[in-house]
N, C-alpha and C positions, 0 to 999 in steps of 0.2 A: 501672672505666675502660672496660673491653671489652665492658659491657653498655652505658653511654649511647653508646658508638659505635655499638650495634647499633641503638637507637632511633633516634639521627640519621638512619642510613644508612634503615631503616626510612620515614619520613619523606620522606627525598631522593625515594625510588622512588615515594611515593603523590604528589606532586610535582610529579615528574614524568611517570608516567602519565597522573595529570590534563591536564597539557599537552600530551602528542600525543594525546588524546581531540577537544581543542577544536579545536585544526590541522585534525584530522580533520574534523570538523565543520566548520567553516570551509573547507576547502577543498571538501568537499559541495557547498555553501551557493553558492561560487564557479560551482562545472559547475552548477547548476540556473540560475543566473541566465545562463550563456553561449547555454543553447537557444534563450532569446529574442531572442538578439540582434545586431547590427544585419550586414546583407551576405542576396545572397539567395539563400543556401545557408541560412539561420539557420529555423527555425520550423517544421523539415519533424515536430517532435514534436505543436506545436501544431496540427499540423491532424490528425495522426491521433489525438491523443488527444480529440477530438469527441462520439466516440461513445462513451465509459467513463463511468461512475456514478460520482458522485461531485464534491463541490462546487468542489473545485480544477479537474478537467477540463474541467467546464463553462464555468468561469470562462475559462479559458486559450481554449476556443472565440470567443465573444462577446469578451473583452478582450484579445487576447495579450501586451499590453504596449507603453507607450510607446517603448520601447527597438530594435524592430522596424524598420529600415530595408531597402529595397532600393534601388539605383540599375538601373534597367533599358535596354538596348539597344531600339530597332523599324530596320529595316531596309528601302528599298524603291530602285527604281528609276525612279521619276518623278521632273520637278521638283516646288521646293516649291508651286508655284503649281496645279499639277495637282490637283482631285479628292481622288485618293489622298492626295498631298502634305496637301492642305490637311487629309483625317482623319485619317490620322497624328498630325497636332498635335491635334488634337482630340481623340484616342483617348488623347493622353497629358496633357491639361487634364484628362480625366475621371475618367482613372487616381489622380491628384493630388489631385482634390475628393474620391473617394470613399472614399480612404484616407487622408483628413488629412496630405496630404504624408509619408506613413509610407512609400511608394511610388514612383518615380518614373521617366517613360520620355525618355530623349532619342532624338531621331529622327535617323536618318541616310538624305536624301536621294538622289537621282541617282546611284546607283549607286556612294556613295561605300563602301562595305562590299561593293561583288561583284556582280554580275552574279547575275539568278534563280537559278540553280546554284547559285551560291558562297553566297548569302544563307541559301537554303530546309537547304546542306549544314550551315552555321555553327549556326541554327537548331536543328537537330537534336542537333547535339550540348552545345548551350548554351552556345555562346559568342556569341551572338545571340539576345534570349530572344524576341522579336517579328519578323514579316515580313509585307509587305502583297506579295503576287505574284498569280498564275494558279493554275490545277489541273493545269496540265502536267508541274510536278516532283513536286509530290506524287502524281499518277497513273501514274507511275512504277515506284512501289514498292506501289500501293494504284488497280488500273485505272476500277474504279466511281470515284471521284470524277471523273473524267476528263470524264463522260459531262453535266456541266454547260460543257462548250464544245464538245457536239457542234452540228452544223450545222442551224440551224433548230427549235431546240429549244424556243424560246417564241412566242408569237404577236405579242408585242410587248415592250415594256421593263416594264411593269408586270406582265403575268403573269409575267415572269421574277423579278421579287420576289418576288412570292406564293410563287414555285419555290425561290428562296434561304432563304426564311425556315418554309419547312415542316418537319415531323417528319424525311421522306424525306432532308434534306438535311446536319442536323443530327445524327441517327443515323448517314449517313456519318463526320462529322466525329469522331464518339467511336473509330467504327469503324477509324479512321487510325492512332490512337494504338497496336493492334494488331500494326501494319507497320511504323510508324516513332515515331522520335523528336520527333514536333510533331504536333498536331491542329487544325481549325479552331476558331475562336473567334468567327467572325461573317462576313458572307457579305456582297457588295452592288452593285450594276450598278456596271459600268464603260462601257458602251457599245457600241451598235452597231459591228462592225467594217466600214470602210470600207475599197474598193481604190484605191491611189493611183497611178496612173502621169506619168510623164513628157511623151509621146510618142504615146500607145497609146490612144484612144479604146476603152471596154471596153463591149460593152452583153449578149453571151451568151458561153458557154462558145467559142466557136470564133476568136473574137478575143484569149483567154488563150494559145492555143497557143504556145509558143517566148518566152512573154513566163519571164525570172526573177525571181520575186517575194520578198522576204525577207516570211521566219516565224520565230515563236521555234522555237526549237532542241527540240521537242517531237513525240512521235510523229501527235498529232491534228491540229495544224496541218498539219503537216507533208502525212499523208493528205487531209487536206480542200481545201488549195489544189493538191494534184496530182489528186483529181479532178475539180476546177471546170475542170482542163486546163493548169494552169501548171507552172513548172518551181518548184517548191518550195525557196529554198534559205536553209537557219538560217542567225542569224547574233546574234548579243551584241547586243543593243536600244543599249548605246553605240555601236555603227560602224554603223547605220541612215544616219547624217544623211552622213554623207562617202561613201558608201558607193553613194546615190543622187545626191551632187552628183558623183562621178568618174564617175558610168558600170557602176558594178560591179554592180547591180540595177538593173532595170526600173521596178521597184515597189517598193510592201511595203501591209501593211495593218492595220488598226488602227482603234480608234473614234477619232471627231470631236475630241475632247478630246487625248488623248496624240498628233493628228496638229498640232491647232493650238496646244499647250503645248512641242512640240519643232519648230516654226516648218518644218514639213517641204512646207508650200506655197512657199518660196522653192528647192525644188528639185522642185517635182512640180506638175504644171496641170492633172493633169484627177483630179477626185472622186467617184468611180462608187459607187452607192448600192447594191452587193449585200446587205450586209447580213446576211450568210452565216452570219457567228458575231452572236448576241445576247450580248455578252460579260460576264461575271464577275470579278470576284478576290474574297478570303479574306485574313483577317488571321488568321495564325498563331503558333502559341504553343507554345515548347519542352514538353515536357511535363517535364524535371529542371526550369524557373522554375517551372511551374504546381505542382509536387509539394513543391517549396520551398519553398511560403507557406502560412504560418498560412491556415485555412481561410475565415476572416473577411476577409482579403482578398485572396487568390484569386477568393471569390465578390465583391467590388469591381471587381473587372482584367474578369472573364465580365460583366458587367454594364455596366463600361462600354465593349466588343467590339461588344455589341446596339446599343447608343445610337448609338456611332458608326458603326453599318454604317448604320442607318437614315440620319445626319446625312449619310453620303457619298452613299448613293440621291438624296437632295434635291439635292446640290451637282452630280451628275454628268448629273441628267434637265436639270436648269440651263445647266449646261456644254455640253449636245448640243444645248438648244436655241439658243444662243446663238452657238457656234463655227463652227457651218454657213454665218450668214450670215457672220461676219467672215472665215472661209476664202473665200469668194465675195468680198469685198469687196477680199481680199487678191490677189484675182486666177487665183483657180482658179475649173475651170469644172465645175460641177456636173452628172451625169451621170442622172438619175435613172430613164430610161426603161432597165430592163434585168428581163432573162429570168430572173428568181432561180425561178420554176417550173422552167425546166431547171437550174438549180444546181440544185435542191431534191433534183431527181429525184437527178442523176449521184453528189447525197454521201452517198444516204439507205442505201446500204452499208456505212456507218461506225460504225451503230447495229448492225451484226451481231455485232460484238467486245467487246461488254457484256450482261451478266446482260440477260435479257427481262424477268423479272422486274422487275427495276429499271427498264427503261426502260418498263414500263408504271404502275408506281407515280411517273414524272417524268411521263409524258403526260398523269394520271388529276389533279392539281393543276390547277384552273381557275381 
């Protein structure tokens, strides 16, 4: 009797061994399939395991899996109709095709996510995984990038592409990730900055005197319209528009496009063509989203950055040519005979506070 009990009991145990073996298994089986899957914290295995030998890895590089979803944030401060606005959408159509909607970015316009600050701060730590802004909060924390809105830095709107789209500019962009939590992703004209006043007919530096002019809240602006002669004063790109309808700035300035996309001629009448800044912005990219995706479409997102930098140069050379006259049409008076020789001179101090080096590898692009 005491022996087939031992056999039974015998038995129960191989059993049940057996069964928390396959559990085992099983729940294995479970954690390997969660890496791939879906939110865009998910795939950060699949992309470093890229470079390991072996048929599974490779696989996992080229296929990561159906299963792979992300939902992504872009962030910016234009309307939708803007330039910007309108690559944003476009940057996020590409995102979309090029990842089989594995991917996907919704855009938050006009300043509904934050002020440049607030966006480029959000950015960084990943709670924003995309931003279309300036170089002035990322120069910041990282002064070389800066030195693409210094004053008279391109000969026209097309060498400043050439300038955006170089080695020199791009090796900045890696170089960010260094100092902060975001990098560039693709670079592309915003436009000529233009000075707006109310009142104040502007044609050289001596007619700026005692004028206030709003600037974003940036150390280069900031320098650059206090040496042109004016009283430099930041201020959040939302309180611009009230801001010159009450009287509390003189001015502000800005290219062609962001000046007739936020209708800033039904408080301002004369359109002085300084010219001062050949202006830029950059679409940036958390580097926690970029380190988060399978590497397969990672290099999709970098790929469709390029496209759409290109697609906003077209929309925004478009844009300058076209807003000019309908700013004129709308009843501001165009100013174009002005002294930007002596701006040139009074701001060419500004290039002192950046590597030489680098501003001769910016100059040396033709």
């Amino acid at each position: 009797m005491l022996k087939g009990f031992n056999v039974w009991r015998k038995k129960q145990f191989v059993r049940l061994a057996a069964g928390m073996v396959a559990c085992a298994c099983g729940i294995s089986l479970m954690g390997c399939g969660a890496a791939g899957g879906a939110g865009k914290n998910s795939g950060s295995s699949g992309a470093g395991g890229a470079g390991n030998s072996g048929g599974a890895a490779n696989t996992a590089a080229v296929n990561p899996g159906d299963d792979y979803h992300a939902e992504l944030k872009l962030a910016h401060i234009m309307p939708i109709d803007h330039p910007n606005g309108l690559g944003a959408e476009e940057f996020a159509r590409l995102v979309k095709e090029k990842t089989d909607g594995h991917v996907t970015v919704s855009v938050f316009p006009a300043s509904q996510l934050g002020n440049e600050k607030e966006i480029f701060d959000a950015v960084e730590i990943g709670s924003i995984d995309f931003a279309i802004i300036g170089f002035g909060e990322p120069a910041k924390k990282y002064q070389d990038i800066g030195i693409l809105d210094a004053p008279y830095i391109a000969g026209d709107r097309e060498h400043l592409v050439r300038i955006l789209n170089s080695d020199v500019v791009y090796s900045m962009f890696d170089e960010m990730e260094g100092h902060m939590g975001a990098k560039g992703i693709g670079a592309f004209y915003y436009g000529a900055r233009y000075l707006t006043t109310k009142d104040k007919l502007v044609s050289g530096p001596e007619d700026m005197k005692g004028l206030n002019i709003r600037v974003p809240d940036q150390k280069l602006y900031i320098d650059t319209l206090t040496a042109m002669g004016a009283v430099a004063t930041p201020m959040a790109f939302s309180e611009v528009f009230l801001s010159l309808q009450q009287g509390v700035i003189d001015g502000q300035e800005n290219p062609l496009a962001t000046i007739a996309a936020n209708k800033f001629d039904q408080v301002q009448h004369y359109l002085i063509k300084t010219e001062h800044i050949m202006g830029a912005n950059a679409l940036y990219a958390s580097t926690k989203t970029l380190e988060s995706m399978p590497e397969v479409y990672r290099t999709a997102v970098l790929e469709a950055a390029r496209e759409a930098s290109a697609w906003i140069d077209g929309k925004a050379f478009e844009a300058e040519d076209t807003y000019i006259e309908q700013l004129e049409a709308n009843g501001m008076e165009v100013i174009e005979d002005v002294d930007k020789e002596a701006f040139r001179e009074m701001t060419a101090y500004i290039y002192d506070d950046f590597d030489q080096e680098l501003v001769n590898k910016i100059r040396a692009v033709e």
